[in-house]
RORO-805080 format. One record per residue (C-alpha): residue in three letters; x, y negated, z negated. Coordinates in steps of 0.2 Angstrom, whole numbers, plus 5000, padded with zeros to 4 digits. Each point is the difference from the previous one (the first is absolute). Layout:
# residues N
AlaXYZ
...
This chain:
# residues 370
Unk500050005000
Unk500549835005
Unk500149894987
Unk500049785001
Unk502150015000
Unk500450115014
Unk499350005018
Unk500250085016
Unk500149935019
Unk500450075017
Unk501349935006
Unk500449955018
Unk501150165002
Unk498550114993
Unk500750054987
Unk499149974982
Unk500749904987
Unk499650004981
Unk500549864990
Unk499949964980
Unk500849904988
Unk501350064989
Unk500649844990
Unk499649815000
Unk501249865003
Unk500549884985
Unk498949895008
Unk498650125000
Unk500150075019
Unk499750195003
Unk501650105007
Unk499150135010
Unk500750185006
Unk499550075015
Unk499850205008
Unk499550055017
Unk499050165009
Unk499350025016
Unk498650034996
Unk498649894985
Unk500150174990
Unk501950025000
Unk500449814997
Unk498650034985
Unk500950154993
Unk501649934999
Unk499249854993
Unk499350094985
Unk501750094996
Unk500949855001
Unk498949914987
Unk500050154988
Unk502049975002
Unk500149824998
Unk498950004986
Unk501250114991
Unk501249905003
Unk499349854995
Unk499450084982
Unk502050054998
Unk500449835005
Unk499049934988
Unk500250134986
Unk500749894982
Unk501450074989
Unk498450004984
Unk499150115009
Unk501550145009
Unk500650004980
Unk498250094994
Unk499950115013
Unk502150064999
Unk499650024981
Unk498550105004
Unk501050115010
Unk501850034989
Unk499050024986
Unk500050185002
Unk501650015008
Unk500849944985
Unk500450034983
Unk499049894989
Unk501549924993
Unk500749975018
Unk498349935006
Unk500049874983
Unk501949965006
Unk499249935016
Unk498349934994
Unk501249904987
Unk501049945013
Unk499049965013
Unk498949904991
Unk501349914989
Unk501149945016
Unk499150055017
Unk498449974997
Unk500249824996
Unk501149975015
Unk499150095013
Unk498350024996
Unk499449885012
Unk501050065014
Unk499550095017
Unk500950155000
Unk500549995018
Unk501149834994
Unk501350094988
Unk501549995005
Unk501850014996
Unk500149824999
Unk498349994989
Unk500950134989
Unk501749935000
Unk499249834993
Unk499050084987
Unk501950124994
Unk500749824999
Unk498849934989
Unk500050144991
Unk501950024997
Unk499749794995
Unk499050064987
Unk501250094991
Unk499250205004
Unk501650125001
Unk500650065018
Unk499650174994
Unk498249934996
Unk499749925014
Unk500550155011
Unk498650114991
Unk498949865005
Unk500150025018
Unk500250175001
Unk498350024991
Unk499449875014
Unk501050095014
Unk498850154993
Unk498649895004
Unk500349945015
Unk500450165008
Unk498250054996
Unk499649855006
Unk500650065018
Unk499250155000
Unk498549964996
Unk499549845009
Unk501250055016
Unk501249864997
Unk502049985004
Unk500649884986
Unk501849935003
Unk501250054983
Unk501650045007
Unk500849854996
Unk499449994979
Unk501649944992
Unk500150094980
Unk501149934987
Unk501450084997
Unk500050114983
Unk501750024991
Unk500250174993
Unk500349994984
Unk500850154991
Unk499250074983
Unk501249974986
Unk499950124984
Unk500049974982
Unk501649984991
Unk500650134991
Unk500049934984
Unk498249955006
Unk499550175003
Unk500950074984
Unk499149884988
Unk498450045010
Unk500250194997
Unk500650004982
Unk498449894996
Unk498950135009
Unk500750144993
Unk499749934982
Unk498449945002
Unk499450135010
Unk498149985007
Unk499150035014
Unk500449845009
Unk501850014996
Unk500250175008
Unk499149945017
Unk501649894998
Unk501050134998
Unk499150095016
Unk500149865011
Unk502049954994
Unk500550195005
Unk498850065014
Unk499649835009
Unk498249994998
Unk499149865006
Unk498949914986
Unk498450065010
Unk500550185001
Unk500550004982
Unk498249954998
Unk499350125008
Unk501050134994
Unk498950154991
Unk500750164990
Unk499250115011
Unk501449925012
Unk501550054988
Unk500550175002
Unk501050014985
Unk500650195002
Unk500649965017
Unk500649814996
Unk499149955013
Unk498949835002
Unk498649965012
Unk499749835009
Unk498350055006
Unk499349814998
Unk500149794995
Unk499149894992
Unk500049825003
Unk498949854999
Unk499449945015
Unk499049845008
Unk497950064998
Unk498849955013
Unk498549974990
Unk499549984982
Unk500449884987
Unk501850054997
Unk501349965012
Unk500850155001
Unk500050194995
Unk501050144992
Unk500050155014
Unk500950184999
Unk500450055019
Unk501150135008
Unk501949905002
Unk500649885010
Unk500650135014
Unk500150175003
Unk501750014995
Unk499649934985
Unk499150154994
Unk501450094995
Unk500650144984
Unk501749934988
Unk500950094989
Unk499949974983
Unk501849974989
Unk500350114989
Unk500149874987
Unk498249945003
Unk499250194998
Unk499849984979
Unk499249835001
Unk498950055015
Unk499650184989
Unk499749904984
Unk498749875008
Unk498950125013
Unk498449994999
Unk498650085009
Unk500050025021
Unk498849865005
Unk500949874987
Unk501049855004
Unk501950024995
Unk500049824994
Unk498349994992
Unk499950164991
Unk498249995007
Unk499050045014
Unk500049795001
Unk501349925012
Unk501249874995
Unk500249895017
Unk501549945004
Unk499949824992
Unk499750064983
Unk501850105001
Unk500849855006
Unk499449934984
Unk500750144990
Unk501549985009
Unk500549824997
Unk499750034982
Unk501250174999
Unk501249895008
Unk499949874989
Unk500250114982
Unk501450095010
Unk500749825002
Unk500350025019
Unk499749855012
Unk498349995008
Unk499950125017
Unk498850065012
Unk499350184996
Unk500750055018
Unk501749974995
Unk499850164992
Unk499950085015
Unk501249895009
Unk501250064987
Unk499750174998
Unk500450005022
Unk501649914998
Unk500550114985
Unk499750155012
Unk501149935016
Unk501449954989
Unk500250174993
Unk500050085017
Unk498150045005
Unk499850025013
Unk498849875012
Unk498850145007
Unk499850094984
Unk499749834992
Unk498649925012
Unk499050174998
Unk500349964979
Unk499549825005
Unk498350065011
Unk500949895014
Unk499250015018
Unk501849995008
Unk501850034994
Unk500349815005
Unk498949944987
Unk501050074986
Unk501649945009
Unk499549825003
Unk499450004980
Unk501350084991
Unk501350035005
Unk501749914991
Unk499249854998
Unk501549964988
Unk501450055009
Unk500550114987
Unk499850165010
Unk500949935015
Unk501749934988
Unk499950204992
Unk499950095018
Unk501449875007
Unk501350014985
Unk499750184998
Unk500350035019
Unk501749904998
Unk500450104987
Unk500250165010
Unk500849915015
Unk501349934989
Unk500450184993
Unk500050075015
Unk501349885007
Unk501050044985
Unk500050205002
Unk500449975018
């Protein structure tokens, strides 16, 4: 059916053409696109598949940031773990949201995105920050391409670069203070400590760590899940304690236990289903041991330090007494051996002035006895 913006004439050469409007001028003037047949019925046809097609395109081209960001979040929300899906939502609506919203999509570009990084890195928002920022909008977009058919241009999206910073390790008069304190006032909280200082534990694992995951006759300990506190959608409060699987498939991993932790672990088991930290079947989230922790460290008179300090240490303990990094990054639940690599190792030096003096060591006696 013909409707008031198309039309279709003979032409002088007998051939039909349909014509309709696709766009308007700034100054209000149609832009018309034409087809042709040979005959009223073909010219028709091809008139009625090129509307259907140019009103796609014009509902892609008019298609806002606002409204792309519900549907995406409709779709990754079941692709994702809740605590990766909070991540984005968090994100989105705290930094690009309020500088896109009102955008087309189809007029993203790396210039656009280059502008909002610099405005961002004037801000003061790490490099490290602001790259998690547009890789969850690179996410976005990507879907954004599919699903409306469009080619958006983001070769040229210049990041910040991040310095990689290595993870340097409690003294050892930190640690010796640390351990004597904990020994003497032993307690539940003080041997998650103890767990985290000599197995590398991340504070969320330690968390979620339940005795039915300690295998005590084997000395064998089970990262099976992690709890964290994430950004909530709806309600009153602004976030939420969740227990989900951990943060990668590596990361579900079995540790053996030290010898020297087997007593304190056989004094304090509890039933299967209760926490290690709690005594309960009631979580303690991650915040609350933070807590705990500043207040151990304060009676044990060492300076103030982050809880994952702990398992920066225990790492760099392991490389400078010849672990290896393979066996390490399984310890560590590390996706890649890298990871451990860029982290922890020697970021004193120490290891390197041992492994240098020690090798002159043999090539001077080996001169000597030649």
């Amino acid at each position: 059916m013909i409707n008031r913006n198309e039309t279709i004439t003979k032409r002088s050469d007998g051939r039909y053409m349909g014509r309709f409007i696709i766009d308007h001028k700034k100054n209000g003037k149609p832009i018309y696109q034409y087809v042709y047949g040979k005959t009223y019925e073909e010219a028709e046809k091809k008139l009625q598949i090129a509307r259907s097609i140019e009103s796609l395109y014009l509902s892609n081209k008019t298609c806002d940031v606002c409204k792309a960001y519900d549907e995406w979040l409709t779709v990754i929300q079941n692709r994702v773990k809740e605590s990766t899906y909070a991540n984005y939502r968090l994100k989105f609506e705290k930094h690009l949201l309020p500088a896109f919203c009102e955008m087309i999509c189809s007029e993203i570009n790396s210039a656009v995105i280059n502008t909002f990084i610099k405005n961002k890195i004037a801000e003061g928002l790490s490099a490290s920050y602001i790259r998690d920022l547009i890789t969850v909008f690179k996410c976005f977009l990507n879907f954004v391409q599919e699903e409306y058919s469009l080619r958006l241009s983001l070769k040229n999206i210049l990041l910040p670069k991040v310095e990689k910073k290595k993870s340097h390790k409690m003294s050892d008069e930190q640690q010796n203070n640390l351990v004597s304190y904990v020994v003497s006032h032993m307690d539940l909280t003080g041997l998650g400590v103890l767990i985290s200082l000599f197995m590398g534990l991340r504070i969320g694992e330690l968390c979620g760590l339940k005795w039915k995951d300690i295998d005590l006759e084997n000395k064998i300990m089970r990262i099976n899940c992690t709890v964290q506190r994430i950004y909530k959608e709806n309600g009153s409060s602004k976030t939420s304690v969740v227990i989900t699987p951990p943060k990668s498939s590596t990361s579900r991993r079995s540790i053996p236990i030290p010898d020297f932790l087997v007593p304190y672990l056989t004094v304090f088991k509890g039933a299967d289903n209760e926490y290690l930290l709690s005594g309960t079947e009631k979580v303690v989230e991650p915040r609350t041991m933070q807590y705990r922790f500043k207040r151990i460290l304060e009676e044990a008179n060492v300076e103030r330090i982050n809880y994952h300090k702990l398992r920066s240490t225990f790492a760099t303990n392991c490389i400078e007494n010849g672990y290896d990094a393979k066996t390490l990054s399984c310890v560590l639940g590390h996706s890649t051996v890298n990871i451990t690599l860029d982290k922890y190792v020697h970021p004193d030096y120490k290891h390197e002035r041992d492994m240098v003096n020690s090798q002159s060591q043999r090539m001077l006696c080996q001169s000597v006895s030649d």
